[in-house]
N, C-alpha and C positions, 0 to 999 in steps of 0.2 A: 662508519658502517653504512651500506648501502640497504636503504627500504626495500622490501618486498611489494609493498605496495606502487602502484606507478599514478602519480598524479598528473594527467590525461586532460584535456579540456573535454570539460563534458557534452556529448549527444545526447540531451535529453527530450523525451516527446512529452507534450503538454498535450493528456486527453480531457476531452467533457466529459462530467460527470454524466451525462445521457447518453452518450458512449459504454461507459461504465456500466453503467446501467445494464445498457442490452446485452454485452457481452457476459453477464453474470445473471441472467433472468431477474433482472431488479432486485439485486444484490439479496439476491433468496436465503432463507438458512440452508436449502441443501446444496449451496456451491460454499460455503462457509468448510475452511478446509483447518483451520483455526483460532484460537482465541487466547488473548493475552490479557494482562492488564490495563493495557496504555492501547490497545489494539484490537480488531477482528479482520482476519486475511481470508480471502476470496479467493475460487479460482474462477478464471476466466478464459476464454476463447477467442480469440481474436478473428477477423472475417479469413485471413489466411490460413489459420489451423493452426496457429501460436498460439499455446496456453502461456496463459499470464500468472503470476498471483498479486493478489491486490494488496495491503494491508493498509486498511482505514481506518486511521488513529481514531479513539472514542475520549472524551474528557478532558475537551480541547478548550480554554475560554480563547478570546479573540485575541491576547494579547502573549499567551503562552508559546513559548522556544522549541517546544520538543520537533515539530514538524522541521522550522528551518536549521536546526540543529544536526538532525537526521539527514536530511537533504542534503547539506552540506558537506556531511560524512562521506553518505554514500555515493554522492556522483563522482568523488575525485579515488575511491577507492577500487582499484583494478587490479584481482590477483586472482590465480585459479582457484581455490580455497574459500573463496571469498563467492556467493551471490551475486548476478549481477542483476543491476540496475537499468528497467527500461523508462519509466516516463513516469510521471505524478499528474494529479488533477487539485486542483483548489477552485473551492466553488465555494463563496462568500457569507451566503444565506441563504434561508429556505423561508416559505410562507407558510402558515401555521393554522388550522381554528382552533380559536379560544373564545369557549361563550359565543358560540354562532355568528362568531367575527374572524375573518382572517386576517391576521398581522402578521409583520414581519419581521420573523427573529435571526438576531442575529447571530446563526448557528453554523461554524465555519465546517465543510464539508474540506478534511484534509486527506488524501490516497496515495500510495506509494506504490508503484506499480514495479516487481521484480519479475525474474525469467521463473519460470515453475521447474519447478525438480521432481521428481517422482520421488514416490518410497519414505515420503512423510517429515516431518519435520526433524529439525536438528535432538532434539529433546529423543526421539524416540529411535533415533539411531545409536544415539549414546546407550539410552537403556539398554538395548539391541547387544553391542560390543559388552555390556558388563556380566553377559548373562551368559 
């Protein structure tokens, strides 16, 4: 039986996190369009009038799968049904003060950039159809 899914070589764009940044007013709570456990997703605007959404995993140690795991998933997956997939950002570490010193920790900033959909998340369209 043939997949619905098509595995595609992926188009992926690799943003900066200072990209990021500006296209989300430095990733504010009022562009926060939701929140997970493993995750909080962004929307964003791109300089052409492309909204984006972001979803920037939380509770990541340095050596932890879930990013490339995900990543992996998602780039080869292409079906109508399905979300798609624009570009991810990975940015290494951040500088820190601790005790009127800045250090550098090493706290990986992981984002997964998808197409934005209007009309809310999956969660709330199902609530939607049971009511």
């Amino acid at each position: 039986m043939e997949s619905n899914l098509v595995d595609t070589t992926p188009t992926s764009r690799e943003f900066t996190l200072d990209f990021l940044r500006h296209i989300t007013n430095n990733l504010s709570e009022d562009r926060i369009i939701g929140k997970g456990g493993f995750a909080v997703v962004y929307k964003g605007v791109l300089d052409n009038g492309e909204e984006i959404a972001l979803k920037k995993l939380t509770h990541i140690g340095p050596e932890d799968t879930k990013f490339a795991d995900e990543f992996n998933n998602i780039i080869r997956a292409h079906h109508q049904n399905i979300i798609q997939y624009v570009g991810y950002c990975y940015h290494p570490g951040n500088w820190m003060k601790l005790d009127e010193k800045y250090i550098f920790a090493h706290e990986p900033i992981r984002i997964l950039c998808f197409e934005y959909l209007h009309g809310g998340d999956l969660e709330r369209h199902l609530s939607a159809m049971r009511t």
